[in-house]
N, C-alpha and C positions, 0 to 999 in steps of 0.2 A: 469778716471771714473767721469761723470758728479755730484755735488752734486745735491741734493733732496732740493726744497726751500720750507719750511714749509708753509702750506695756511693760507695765510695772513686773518685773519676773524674780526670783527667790532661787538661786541654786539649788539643788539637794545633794546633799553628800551621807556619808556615813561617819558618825563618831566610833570610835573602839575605843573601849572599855577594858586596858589591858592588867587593870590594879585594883581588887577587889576594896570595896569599903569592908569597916571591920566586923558589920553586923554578916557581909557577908561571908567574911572568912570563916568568921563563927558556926553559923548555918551549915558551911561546909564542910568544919570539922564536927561539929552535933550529927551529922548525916552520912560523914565516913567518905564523901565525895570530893573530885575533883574541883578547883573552881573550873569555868571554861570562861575566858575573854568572849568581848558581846562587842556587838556591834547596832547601834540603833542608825536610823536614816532619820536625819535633820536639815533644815533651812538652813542655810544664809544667806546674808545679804553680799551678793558678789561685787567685787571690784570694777570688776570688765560689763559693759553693757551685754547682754541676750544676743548671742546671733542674728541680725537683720536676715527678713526672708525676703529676698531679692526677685519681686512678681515676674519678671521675665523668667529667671530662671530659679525656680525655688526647693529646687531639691537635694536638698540637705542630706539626703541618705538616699547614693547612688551604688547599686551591686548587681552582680548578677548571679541568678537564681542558680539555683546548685539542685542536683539529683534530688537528696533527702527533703526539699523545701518542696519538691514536686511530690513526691510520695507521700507527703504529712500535710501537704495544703498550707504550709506554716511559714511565714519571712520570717527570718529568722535577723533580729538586728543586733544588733553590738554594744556591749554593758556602755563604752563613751558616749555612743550615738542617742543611747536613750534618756539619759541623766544630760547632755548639752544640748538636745532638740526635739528635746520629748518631754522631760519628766520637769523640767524649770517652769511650766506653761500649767503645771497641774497642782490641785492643792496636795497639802502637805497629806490629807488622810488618806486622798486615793492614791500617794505614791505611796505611802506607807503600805497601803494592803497588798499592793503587786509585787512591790520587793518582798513581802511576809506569803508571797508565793499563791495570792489568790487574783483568777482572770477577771478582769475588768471589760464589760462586753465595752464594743466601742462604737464608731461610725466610720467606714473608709468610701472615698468618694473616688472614684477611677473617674480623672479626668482626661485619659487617654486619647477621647475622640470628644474635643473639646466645646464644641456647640452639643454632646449631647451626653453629658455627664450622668453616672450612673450610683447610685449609692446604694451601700451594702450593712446594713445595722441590724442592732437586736440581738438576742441570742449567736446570729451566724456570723458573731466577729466579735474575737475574743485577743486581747493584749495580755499576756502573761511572763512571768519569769521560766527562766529552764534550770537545770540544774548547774548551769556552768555560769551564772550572774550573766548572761545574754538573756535575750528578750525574744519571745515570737509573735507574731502577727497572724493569726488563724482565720483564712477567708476561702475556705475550699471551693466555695461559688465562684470567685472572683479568679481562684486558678484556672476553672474551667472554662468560664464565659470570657478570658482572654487567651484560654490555651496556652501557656505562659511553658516553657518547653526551658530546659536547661539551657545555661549560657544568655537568655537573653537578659538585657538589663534593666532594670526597672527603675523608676525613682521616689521617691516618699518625703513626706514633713508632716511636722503636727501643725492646724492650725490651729494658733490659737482665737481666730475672729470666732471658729463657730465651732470648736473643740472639736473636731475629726481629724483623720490622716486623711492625706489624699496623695493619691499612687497615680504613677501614669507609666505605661509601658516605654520605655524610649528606644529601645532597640532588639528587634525578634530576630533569630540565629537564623529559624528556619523559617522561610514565609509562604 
């Protein structure tokens, strides 16, 4: 029997850069400017194994949908949620360009009704950063074709077998 090789995963974090080297002090007194402290997004190698995604019940990122998330078509997830069950699973370039604030079309697989799974890709599902280091998940289809009403609560994870999210409705307010 073949062994099972555990998925190798890479944290990301961010470095800050709160002490300019001297070329750049320089630069920024040749130009009359401020320095401003920087922050790039890097690997490491983590201590702690990758969250286990537990197939019975695998959903890592459980909320319920708010007013504004219905009006924008947008989940909106959480700077933790997506850097410890999102962004560890993804190379280092394509976290790089969503923290650098560019959308990353994606796959979300609504496995709500579960003998008859639905998938939502391409241009119409979009992963990007917001202005406040949260994250949104843009699938205005997938609002409507579940009807997804405030208060009900949803669940999501990345996976990494076949790089998609997949979302399942788990509890509707109004039915």
């Amino acid at each position: 029997m073949a062994e099972k090789k555990p998925l190798v995963t890479m944290k990301k974090t961010f470095f800050y850069n709160f002490f300019p080297s001297k070329a750049e002090e320089e630069a920024c007194e040749a130009n009359n400017t401020p320095w401003v402290a920087t922050r790039e997004l890097i690997e490491i190698r983590d201590i702690y194994p990758a969250p286990k995604i537990d197939l019975e019940n695998p959903w890592q990122i459980k909320k319920k949908i708010t007013h504004d998330e219905i009006a924008l078509g947008k989940l909106v997830v959480p700077f933790f949620e997506t850097f410890e069950y999102i962004l560890r699973y993804w190379k280092l370039d394509e976290a790089k360009s969503l923290v650098n604030g560019y959308g990353i079309c994606v796959n979300v697989w609504d496995v709500t009704e579960e003998n008859d799974p639905k998938k939502y890709e391409g241009g119409r599902v979009c992963f990007r950063k917001l202005y406040n280091d949260d994250y949104s998940l843009s699938c205005m289809e997938l609002f409507n074709d579940r009807g997804l009403g405030v208060d009900d609560e949803i669940g999501l994870y990345w996976d990494p077998r076949n790089s998609s999210f997949m979302f399942k409705l788990l509890s509707k307010v109004n039915a």
